[in-house]
N, C-alpha and C positions, 0 to 999 in steps of 0.2 A: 504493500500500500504506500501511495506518493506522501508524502511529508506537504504540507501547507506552506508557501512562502511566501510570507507578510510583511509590507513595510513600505516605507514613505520614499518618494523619489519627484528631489527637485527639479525642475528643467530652466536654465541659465545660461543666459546670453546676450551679448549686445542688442538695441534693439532692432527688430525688422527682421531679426536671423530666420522667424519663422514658431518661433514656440508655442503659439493659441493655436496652429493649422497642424504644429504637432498632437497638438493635447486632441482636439477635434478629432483627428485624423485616429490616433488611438484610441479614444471612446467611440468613433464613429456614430457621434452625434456632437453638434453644436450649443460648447457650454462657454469657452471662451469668444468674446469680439473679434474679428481680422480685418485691420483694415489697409493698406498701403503706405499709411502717412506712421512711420516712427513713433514709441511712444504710447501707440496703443492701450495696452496695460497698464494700471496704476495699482492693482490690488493681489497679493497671491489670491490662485483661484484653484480649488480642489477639484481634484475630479478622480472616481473611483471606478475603476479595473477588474469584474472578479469572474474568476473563470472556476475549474473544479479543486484545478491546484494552487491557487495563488490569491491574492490581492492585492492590487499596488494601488496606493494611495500618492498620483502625480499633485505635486505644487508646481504652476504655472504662475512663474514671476515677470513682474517688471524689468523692462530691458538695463542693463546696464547703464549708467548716464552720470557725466559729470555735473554733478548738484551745483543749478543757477538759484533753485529755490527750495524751502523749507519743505514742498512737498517731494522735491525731488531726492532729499535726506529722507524721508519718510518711506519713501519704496524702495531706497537701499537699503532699510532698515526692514521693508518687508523681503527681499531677498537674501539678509545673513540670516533670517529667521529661520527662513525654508532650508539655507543651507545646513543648522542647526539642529534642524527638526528630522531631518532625509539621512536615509541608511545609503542610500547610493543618489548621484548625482550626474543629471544628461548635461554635458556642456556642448551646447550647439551652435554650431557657424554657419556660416553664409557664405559659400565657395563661389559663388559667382562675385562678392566684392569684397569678401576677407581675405582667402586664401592662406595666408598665415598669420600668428597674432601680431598684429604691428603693434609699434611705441605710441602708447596712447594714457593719456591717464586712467581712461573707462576702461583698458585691457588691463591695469593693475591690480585692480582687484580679483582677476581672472589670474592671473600668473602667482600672486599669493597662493590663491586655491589651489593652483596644481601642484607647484613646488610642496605644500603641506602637507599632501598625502594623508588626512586625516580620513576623510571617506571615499570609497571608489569613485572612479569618473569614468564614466562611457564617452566619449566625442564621435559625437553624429554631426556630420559633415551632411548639411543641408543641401539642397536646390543644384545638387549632383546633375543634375537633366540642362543645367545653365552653362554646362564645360564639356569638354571631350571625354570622354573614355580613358584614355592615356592621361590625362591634366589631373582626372579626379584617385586615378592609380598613383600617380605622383606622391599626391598628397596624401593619400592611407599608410603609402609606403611610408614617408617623410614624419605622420604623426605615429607609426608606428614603432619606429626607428628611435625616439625618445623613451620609450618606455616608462609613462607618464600615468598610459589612461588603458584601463583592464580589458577596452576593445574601441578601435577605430572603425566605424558604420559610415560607408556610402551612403545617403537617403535622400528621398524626394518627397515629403510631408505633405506636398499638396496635391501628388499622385500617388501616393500609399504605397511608395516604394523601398523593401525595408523595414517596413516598421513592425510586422511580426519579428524580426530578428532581434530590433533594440528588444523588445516586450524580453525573447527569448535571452535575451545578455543580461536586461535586467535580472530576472526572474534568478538566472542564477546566483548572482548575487546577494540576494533577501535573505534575513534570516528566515528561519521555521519559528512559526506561533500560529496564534488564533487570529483570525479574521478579526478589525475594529468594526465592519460596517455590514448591514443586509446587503445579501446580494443583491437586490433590486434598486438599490442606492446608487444613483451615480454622484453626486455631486450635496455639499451638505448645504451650501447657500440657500436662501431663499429666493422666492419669485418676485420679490420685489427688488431684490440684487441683481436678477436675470435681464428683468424688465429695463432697470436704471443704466444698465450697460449696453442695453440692444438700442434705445435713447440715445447714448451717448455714442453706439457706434455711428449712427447715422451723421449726427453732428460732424465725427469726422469725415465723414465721407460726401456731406453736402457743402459744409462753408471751410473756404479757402484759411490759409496764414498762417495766425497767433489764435484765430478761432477757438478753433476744436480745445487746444492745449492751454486754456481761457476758462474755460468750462465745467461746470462738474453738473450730471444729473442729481436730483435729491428725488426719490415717490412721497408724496405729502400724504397720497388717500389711494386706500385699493381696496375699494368693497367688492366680494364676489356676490354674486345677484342667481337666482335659479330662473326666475323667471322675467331678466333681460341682460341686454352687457355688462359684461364688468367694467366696472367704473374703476379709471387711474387720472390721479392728477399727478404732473411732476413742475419741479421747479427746476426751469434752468438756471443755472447760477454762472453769471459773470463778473468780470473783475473791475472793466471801468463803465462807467456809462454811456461812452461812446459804444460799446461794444451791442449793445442791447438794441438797438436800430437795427446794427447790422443781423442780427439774429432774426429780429421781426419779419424784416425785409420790407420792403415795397408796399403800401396798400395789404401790410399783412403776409404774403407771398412764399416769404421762406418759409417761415413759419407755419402754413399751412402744407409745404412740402415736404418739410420733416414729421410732420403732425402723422400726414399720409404717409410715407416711407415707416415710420416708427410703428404705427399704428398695425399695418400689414408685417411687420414681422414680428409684431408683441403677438397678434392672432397666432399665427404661426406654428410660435413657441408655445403658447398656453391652450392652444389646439381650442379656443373658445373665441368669441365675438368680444369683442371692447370696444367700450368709448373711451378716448384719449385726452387730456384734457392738458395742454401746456401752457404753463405762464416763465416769467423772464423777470429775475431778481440778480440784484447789484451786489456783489459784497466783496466791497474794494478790496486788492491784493492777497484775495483768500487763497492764495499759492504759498501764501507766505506767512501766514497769522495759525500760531500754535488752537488757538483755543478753536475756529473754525475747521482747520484741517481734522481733528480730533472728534469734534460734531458728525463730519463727512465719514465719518471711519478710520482714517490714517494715523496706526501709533499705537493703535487701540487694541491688545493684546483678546486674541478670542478663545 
């Protein structure tokens, strides 16, 4: 009889590398945001894994980022957490514009981690389908050749290429114990964490700049109703007052754009009919203000 293997596994990386399309891509359902624009992620986000022999409980962190502001210390404080928390740890690149680790400040914190050997490292070499064949052999070779990380993974996460293998390097890695969660668990968040996030995707993915990265969703109200939609109010939050026109838009216009984009994939998600309800609040430089970041969630030990 198989032995059970249990255990927490962080996934770390600069941002953009690809880690929400991972995590997705291994639960093969959408729990993480993806969007194009850097940055993405602000929060670790759980997501659970359980087959007959196993469980892995993935922590999907915030990218990497040299801190301009208080919240930006706040997610590197949720990333040493995960790396803290995790029996084994995915560090993953981006081979179409990494290639190897260059001299960066945001790569030092990654070069600490390997050099310390405190917990195994897998390096899953991303977006593998963006180089040659020969280019990405190179590179396996070249990070294998250090003898750094317990296995070097070819993969393509946003074509599911691979990723049975990490699961499979994982796996062996895990201690043996009991399962932390029901198997029909996938993620511990709530829906009003799912909701604020698929909001917030949109934002990135409708308004250009300082925008999106300006921003934080809050849900103010989420009555479920049996007999009509469920009713969500959120508050978008920004930082300067100029900014809140541009969110409005025109006669209203963005705002009614994201209203619909957001609206169609809250349904989506919660497999049920909503009414969506958006309003647009100021709260100067809350990038930077301990006592509001802390409100929002950031810091805030769970």
């Amino acid at each position: 009889m198989n032995k059970l293997k249990v255990g927490y596994v962080s996934i770390i990386g600069l941002p953009n590398v690809g880690k929400s399309t991972l995590l997705n891509s291994i639960l093969k359902q959408k729990i993480s945001i993806v969007t194009p624009k850097p940055q993405t992620t602000r929060k670790k986000i759980l997501g659970i894994l359980t087959e007959n022999n196993y469980q892995i409980i993935f922590l999907d962190t915030p990218g990497i980022v040299k801190p301009a502001y208080l919240l930006h210390e706040k997610m590197l404080e949720e990333i040493n957490e995960s790396i803290k928390d995790a029996d084994v740890i995915v560090l993953l690149f981006d081979v179409s514009s990494e290639g190897r680790i260059k001299e960066s400040e945001e790569n030092e914190n990654i070069k600490k981690l390997i050099e310390q050997k405190t917990k195994p490292i897998i390096l899953a070499l991303n977006k593998v389908d963006s180089v040659t064949q020969e280019q990405a052999q190179q590179l396996v070779n070249h990070y294998e050749s250090l003898n750094k990380f317990k296995a070097v993974i070819p993969m393509a996460a946003s074509l599911n290429f691979n990723v049975d293998r990490l699961i499979q390097e994982i796996v062996e890695l895990l201690p043996e114990g009991e399962k932390f969660y029901p198997d029909d668990i996938i993620s511990e968040a709530s829906e009003r964490f799912f909701v604020s996030e698929i909001i917030r995707e949109k934002i990135f993915e409708l308004y250009e700049d300082e925008i999106p990265y300006s921003t934080e969703v809050v849900i103010t109200d989420f009555k479920e109703r049996t007999a009509s939609k469920d009713f969500i109010s959120a508050e978008i939050v920004v930082e300067r007052d100029s900014q809140k026109p541009i969110i409005i838009g025109k006669e209203g216009k963005a705002i009614k754009k994201l209203g619909e984009a957001a609206r169609k994939a809250i349904e989506e998600f919660l497999q049920k009919e909503v009414y969506l309800e958006l309003r647009v609040k100021v709260r100067e430089k809350w990038r930077s203000n301990e006592k509001i970041l802390r409100y929002f969630g950031y810091g805030v030990k769970k």
